[in-house]
C-alpha positions, 0 to 999 in steps of 0.5 A: 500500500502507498505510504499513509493511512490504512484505507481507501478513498472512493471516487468517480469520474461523475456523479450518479455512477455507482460510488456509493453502490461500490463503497458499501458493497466493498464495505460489507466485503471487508466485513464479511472478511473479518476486517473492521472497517469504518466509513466516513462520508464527509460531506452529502447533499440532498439529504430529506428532512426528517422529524427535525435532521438531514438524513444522509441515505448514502451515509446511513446504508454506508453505515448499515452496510460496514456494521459501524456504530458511531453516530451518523453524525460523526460518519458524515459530518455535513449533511446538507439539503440541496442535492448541489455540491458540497461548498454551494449546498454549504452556502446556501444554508450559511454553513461554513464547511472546515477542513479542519473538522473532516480531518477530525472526523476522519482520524476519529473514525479511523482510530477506530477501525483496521481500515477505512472507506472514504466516499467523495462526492461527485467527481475529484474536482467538486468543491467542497469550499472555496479552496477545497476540491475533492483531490484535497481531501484525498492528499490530506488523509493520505489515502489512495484512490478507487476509481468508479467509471459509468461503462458508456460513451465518453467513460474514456475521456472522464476516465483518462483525464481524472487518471491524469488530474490524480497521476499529476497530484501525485494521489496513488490509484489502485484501480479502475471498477466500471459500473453500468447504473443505467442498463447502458447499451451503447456499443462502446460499453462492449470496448470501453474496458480493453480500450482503457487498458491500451492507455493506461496501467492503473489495472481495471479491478471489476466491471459491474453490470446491470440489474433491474430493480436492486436499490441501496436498501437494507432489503438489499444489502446481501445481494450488494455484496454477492455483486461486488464479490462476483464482479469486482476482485475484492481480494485484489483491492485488499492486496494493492491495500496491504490488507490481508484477506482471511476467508470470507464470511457471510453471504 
């Protein structure tokens, strides 16, 4: 594993194309495995009113899905209302977002666990204040990077230029998974993956596809994990991470 801290930032080349899908999947594989691993969302817009709190959904199925205790407040530290990113959502509501507080909050979880799933929000180059992107997130809890890509038209692009923004910030990737949220059938969904490997060595570590109907809910949960185990080399992720991979528990 790249010096730093004992655990991985997800990120995507866009919003919407399965982050969340993939951190809590790869949490409850990690769970599954005997690994403890902590979650931290640091910032989630779009969370619904309700009986008086933001309610991060991705934050709290991340939660279900590791088996964390702490407080959701704790795992996600801005839980904001407009589905916007993170600095404009922020100040929309007069909410300063601190730099300083997500690395609190991300050593507290941390402290905690043998291991630990970041979730960004939208792509690296997203705001979180008006000096902050996801990048710097990223170089601050010295983590390296999974990195989801939507299967369809124009994933080499996003793809290739997010590799390069990250190869040029020095931010380690361990892989590549691509997703298909949206039941994609373009052509170039058949080539992207071979494509990719021609221009770069970051290895592609899964290729999720499709399936009608399934929702990040508790109801859910297990079928998640049989995806991730079934499409994506969890036990390779583990490796490029130093971790090591007892035998699976669970379903």
């Amino acid at each position: 594993m790249p010096a730093g801290n004992r655990g991985l930032f997800i990120t995507g080349t866009d919003t919407g194309v399965g982050k969340t899908f993939v951190a809590a999947g790869l949490a409850r594989c990690l769970k599954n495995r005997g690994i403890a691993t902590g979650v931290l969302k640091p910032a989630e817009t779009g969370c619904v009113l309700r009986k008086g709190r933001r309610i991060p959904s991705d934050g709290t199925f991340l939660k279900y899905m590791a088996g964390a205790a702490e407080p959701i407040e704790e795992m996600v530290p801005y839980r904001l209302a407009a589905p916007l990113a993170p600095q404009v959502a922020a100040e929309r509501e007069g909410i300063r977002i601190q730099t300083r507080r997500l690395e609190s909050a991300f050593r507290k979880v941390s402290s905690g666990y043998a291991f630990t799933l970041v979730e960004g929000a939208g792509g690296i180059l997203v705001p979180v204040t008006r000096k902050t992107t996801m990048v710097d997130l990223m170089k601050r809890f010295k983590l390296p990077v999974l990195l989801v890509s939507r299967i369809g038209l124009g994933t080499l692009n996003h793809t290739l230029l997010t590799l390069y923004y990250l190869t040029q910030h020095r931010v380690p990737v361990v892989g590549i998974v691509f997703n298909d949220p949206d039941g994609c059938r373009d052509l170039s969904a058949r080539s992207n993956p071979a494509t990719l490997e021609q221009w770069t060595s970051v290895p592609i570590l899964g290729n999720i596809p499709f399936r009608k109907g399934i929702r990040m809910t508790r109801q859910f949960g297990d079928d998640i994990a049989r995806r991730l185990e079934r499409h994506v080399d969890v036990d390779g992720i583990c490796q490029r991470c130093g971790l090591e991979t007892p035998a699976r528990r669970g379903p």
